[in-house]
C-alpha positions in Angstrom: 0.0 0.0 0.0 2.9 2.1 0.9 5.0 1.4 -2.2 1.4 1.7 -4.5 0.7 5.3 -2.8 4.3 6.8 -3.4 4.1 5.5 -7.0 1.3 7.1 -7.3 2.6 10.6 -5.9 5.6 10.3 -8.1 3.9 9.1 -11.6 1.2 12.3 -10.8 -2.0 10.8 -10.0 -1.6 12.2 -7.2 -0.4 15.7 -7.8 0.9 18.6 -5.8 -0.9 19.5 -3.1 -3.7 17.3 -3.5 -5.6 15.9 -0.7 -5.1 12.0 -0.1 -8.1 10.0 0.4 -8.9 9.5 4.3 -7.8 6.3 6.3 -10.9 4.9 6.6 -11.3 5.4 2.4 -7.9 3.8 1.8 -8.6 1.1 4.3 -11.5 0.2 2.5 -9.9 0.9 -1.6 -6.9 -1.6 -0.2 -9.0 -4.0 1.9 -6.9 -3.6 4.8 -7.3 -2.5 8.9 -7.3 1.1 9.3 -3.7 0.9 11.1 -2.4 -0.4 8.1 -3.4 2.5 6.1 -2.9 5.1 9.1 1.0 3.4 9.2 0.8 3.7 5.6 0.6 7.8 5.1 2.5 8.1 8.1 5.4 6.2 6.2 5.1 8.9 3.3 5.3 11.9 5.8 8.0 10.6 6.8 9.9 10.3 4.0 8.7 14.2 3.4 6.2 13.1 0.3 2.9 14.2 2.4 2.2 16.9 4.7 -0.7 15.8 7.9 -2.3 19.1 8.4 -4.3 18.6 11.5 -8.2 18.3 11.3 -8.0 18.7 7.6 -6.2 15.5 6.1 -3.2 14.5 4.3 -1.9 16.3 1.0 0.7 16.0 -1.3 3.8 18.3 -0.7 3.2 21.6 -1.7 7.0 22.0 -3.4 6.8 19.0 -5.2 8.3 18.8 -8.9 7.7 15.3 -11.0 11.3 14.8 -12.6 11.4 12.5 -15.5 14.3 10.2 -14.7 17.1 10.7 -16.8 19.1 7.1 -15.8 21.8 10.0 -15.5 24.5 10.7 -12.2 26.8 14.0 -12.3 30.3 13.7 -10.5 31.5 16.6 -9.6 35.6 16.6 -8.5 38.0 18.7 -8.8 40.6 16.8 -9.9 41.4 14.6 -13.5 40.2 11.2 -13.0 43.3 9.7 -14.7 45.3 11.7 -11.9 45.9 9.4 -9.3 44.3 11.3 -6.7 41.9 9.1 -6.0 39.7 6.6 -7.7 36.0 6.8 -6.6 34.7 6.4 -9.9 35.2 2.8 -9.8 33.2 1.8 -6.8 30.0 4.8 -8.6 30.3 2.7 -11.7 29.5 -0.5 -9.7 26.6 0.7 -8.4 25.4 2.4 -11.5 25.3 -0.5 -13.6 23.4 -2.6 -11.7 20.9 0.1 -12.0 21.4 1.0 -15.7 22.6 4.4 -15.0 25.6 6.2 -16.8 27.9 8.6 -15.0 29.3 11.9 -16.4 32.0 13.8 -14.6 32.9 17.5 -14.9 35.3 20.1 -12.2 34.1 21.9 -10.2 34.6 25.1 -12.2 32.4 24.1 -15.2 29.7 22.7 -12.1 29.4 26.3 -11.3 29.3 27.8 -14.5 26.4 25.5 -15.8 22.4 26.5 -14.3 21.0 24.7 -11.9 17.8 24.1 -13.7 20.2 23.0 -16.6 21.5 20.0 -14.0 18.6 19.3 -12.4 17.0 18.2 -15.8 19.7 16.5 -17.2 20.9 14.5 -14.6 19.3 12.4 -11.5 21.4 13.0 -8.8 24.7 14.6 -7.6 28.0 13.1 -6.0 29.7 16.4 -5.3 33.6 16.3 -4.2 34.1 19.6 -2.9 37.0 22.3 -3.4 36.5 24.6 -1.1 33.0 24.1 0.8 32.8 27.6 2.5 32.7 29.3 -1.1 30.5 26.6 -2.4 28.1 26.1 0.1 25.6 29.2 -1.1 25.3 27.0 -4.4 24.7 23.6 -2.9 22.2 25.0 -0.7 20.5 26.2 -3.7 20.1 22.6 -4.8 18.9 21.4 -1.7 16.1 23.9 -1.9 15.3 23.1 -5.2 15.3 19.1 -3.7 18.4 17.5 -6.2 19.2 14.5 -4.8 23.0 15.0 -3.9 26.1 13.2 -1.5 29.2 14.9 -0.8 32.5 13.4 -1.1 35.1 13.5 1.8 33.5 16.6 3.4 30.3 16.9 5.5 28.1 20.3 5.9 27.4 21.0 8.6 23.7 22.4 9.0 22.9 21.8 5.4 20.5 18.7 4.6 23.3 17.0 2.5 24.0 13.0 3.0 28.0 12.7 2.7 30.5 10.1 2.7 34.2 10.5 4.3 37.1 8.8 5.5 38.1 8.0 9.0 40.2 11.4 8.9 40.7 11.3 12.6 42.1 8.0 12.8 44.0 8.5 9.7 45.4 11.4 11.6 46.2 9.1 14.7 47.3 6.1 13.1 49.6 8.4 10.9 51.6 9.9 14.3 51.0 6.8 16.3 53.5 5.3 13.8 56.4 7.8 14.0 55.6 7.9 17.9 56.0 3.8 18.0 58.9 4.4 16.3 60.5 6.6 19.0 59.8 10.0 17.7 58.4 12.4 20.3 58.7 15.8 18.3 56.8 15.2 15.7 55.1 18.4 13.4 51.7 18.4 11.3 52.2 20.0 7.9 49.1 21.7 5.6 49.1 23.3 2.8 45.0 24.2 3.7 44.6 26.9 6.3 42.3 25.0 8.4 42.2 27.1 11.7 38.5 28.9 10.0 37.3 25.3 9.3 37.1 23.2 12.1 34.9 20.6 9.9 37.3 20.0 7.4 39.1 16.7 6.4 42.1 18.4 7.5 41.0 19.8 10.6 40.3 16.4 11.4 43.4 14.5 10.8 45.0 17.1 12.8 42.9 16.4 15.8 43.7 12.6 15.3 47.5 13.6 15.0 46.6 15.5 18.6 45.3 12.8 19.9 47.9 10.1 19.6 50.0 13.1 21.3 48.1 13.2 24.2 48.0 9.9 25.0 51.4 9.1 24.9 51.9 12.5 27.3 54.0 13.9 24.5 54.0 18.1 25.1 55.1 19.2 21.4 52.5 19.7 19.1 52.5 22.3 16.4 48.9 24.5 16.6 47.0 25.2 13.2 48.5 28.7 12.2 52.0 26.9 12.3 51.0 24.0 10.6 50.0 25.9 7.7 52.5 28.8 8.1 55.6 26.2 7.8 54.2 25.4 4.1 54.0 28.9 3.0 56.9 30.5 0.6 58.1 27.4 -0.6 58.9 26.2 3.1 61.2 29.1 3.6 60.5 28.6 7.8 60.5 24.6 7.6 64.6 24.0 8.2 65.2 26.6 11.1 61.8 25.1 13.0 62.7 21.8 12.4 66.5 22.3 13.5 65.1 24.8 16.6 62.3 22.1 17.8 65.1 18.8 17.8 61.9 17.4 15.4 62.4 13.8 14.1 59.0 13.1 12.7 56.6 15.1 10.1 52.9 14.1 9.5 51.5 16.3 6.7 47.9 16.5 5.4 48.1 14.6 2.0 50.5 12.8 -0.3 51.0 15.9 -2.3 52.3 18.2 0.5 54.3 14.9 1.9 56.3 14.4 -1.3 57.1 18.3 -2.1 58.1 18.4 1.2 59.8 15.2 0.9 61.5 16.6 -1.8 62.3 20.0 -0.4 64.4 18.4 2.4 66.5 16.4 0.3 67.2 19.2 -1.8 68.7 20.6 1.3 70.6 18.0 2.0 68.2 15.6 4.7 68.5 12.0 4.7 64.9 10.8 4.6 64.1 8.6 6.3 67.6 8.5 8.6 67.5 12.1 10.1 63.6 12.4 9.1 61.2 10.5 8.8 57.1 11.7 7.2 53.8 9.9 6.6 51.4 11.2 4.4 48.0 11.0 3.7 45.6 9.3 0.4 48.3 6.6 -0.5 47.7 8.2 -4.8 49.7 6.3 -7.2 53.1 8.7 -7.0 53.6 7.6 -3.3 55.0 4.1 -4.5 57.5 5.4 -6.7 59.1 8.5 -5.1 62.4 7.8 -3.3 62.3 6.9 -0.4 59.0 5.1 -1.0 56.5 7.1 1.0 54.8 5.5 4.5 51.2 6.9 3.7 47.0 6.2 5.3 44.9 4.4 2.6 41.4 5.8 2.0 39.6 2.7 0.7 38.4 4.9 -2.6 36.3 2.0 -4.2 34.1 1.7 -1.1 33.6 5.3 -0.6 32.4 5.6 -4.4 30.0 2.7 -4.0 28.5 3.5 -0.7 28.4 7.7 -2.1 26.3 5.9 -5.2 24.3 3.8 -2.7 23.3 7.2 -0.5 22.8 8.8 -3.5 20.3 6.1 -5.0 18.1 6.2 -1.7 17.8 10.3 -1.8 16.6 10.1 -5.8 14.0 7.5 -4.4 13.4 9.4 -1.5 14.3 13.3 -2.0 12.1 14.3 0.7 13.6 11.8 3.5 14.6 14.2 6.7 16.8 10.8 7.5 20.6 12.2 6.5 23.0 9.6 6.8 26.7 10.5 7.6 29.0 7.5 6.4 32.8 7.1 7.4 34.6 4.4 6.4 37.7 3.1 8.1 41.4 3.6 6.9 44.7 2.1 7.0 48.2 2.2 7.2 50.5 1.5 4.7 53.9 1.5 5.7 57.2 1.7 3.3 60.5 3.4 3.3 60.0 7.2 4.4 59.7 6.2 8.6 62.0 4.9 10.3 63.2 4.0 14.4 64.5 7.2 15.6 68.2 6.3 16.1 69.3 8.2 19.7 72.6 9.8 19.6 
């Protein structure tokens, strides 16, 4: 009864703000108790299809707009696919064909340039993999309102009605020092290249606090704060050296692969043995951290699974746009250990 009403609301013959026939009249059209069919229209205001308006009945959602599926998804990311940063497109693609549905990706950039109406007719549903969510919140809340289904990638928003899927970036964060501090380094820095102080939400932020927390439970007093962790990035690390000479540090967790092995580099330009005098972990495990010398320690974001369970989400909200039930999914990561940490040798 359930499944036949919401069909019905969806194909039209039920349209906008039309009344719903009573519980007693749907009891008797479906032949069943008058819980059944009270349970029943409950059901769809839950899932936001119907509004109960007290004395007066049930009606069809005032806002709602019959879409004609286009068996289309829309990735937004802002980075190549072929790039190695990360490949969710394979887990997506899983999902998608079992359900027949093709998947076109575009940057960010071009996402904002093109009309909303534009991508709301062309396409289902939205995975969006943001660039920087404070600028691009304004525009996602715009799609909310306008109720197209859409999952973010690796970021949540915070008071927006946006299902998301992340990573584990506080345990990343953890595991990431609580391997150089197994390995006897106590002063141990956190390097960004994102000034995270403003953005307490962010992936970053979090990995950060992870890298905080393994500090504090080992009782270990040297931690960089977030203004330094960015400011020892900035002009092509022109404040890394003297820090790392002034603080005795032995151990460098950075934010991402990217900023690990440009730092990596950096260092070795200046004459560091990495991992002997240094060693650093980074952060995404992309296809260049195998092959740089020394081979870099990094956490694993399990890519595939975040892809498939961002399609999954992302399949339930097209079904359901009107569901107040967000989910927030964060799926574990791991270590993977190679060349670029080693046991701090005491002199």
């Amino acid at each position: 009864m359930f499944q036949d009403l919401q069909t019905k609301i969806w194909s039209g013959f039920y349209p906008a703000n039309q009344q719903l026939p009573s519980e007693n009249e749907l009891a008797k059209q479906y032949q069943v108790s008058r819980i059944t069919s009270k349970r029943a229209l409950q059901e769809l205001a839950n899932i936001g299809l119907v509004q109960r308006r007290q004395g007066s009945g049930t009606f069809v959602r005032r806002g709602l707009r019959l879409r004609e599926r286009t068996q289309r998804i829309l990735l937004v990311i802002p980075f190549a696919p072929e790039s190695g940063l990360g490949d969710y497109i394979t887990g997506i693609r899983a999902v998608l064909a079992a359900q027949q549905q093709t998947l076109t990706v575009i940057d960010n950039h071009q996402f904002a340039q093109t009309e909303l109406a534009k991508i709301a007719h062309d396409f289902d549903g939205i995975i969006y993999y943001p660039q920087n969510l404070a600028l691009e919140l304004s525009t996602l809340q715009q799609y909310t309102l306008a109720h197209v289904p859409l999952v973010l990638l690796d970021q949540t928003a915070t008071g927006l009605p946006i299902s998301a899927v992340v990573a584990d970036n506080t345990q990343g964060g953890y595991l990431a020092t609580q391997t150089l501090i197994n390995n006897g380094h106590e002063h141990i820095v956190f390097l960004a290249q994102s000034d995270f102080a403003q953005s307490l939400n962010s992936s970053v932020a979090q990995r950060y606090f992870g890298y905080l927390q393994a500090l504090a439970e080992q009782d270990l007093t040297f931690a960089v704060n977030p203004q330094q962790a960015h400011q020892l990035t900035t002009h092509h690390f022109a404040d890394l050296i003297p820090f790392l000479k002034q603080e005795q540090v032995t151990g460098i967790v950075t934010e991402n692969d990217l900023l690990a092995l440009a730092t990596m580099d950096y260092l070795q330009e200046n004459g560091y043995q990495i991992p002997q005098q240094l060693s650093i972990i980074g952060f995404d495990n992309i296809t260049r951290s195998a092959t740089s010398q020394p081979q870099l320690s990094t956490i694993t974001q399990d890519f595939h699974t975040i892809g498939r369970q961002a399609a999954q989400l992302l399949r339930e909200r097209i079904d359901n746009p009107f569901d107040p039930d967000l989910k927030q999914i964060t799926v574990p990561v791991n270590l993977t250990p190679r060349d670029s940490v080693s046991v701090l040798q005491h002199h």
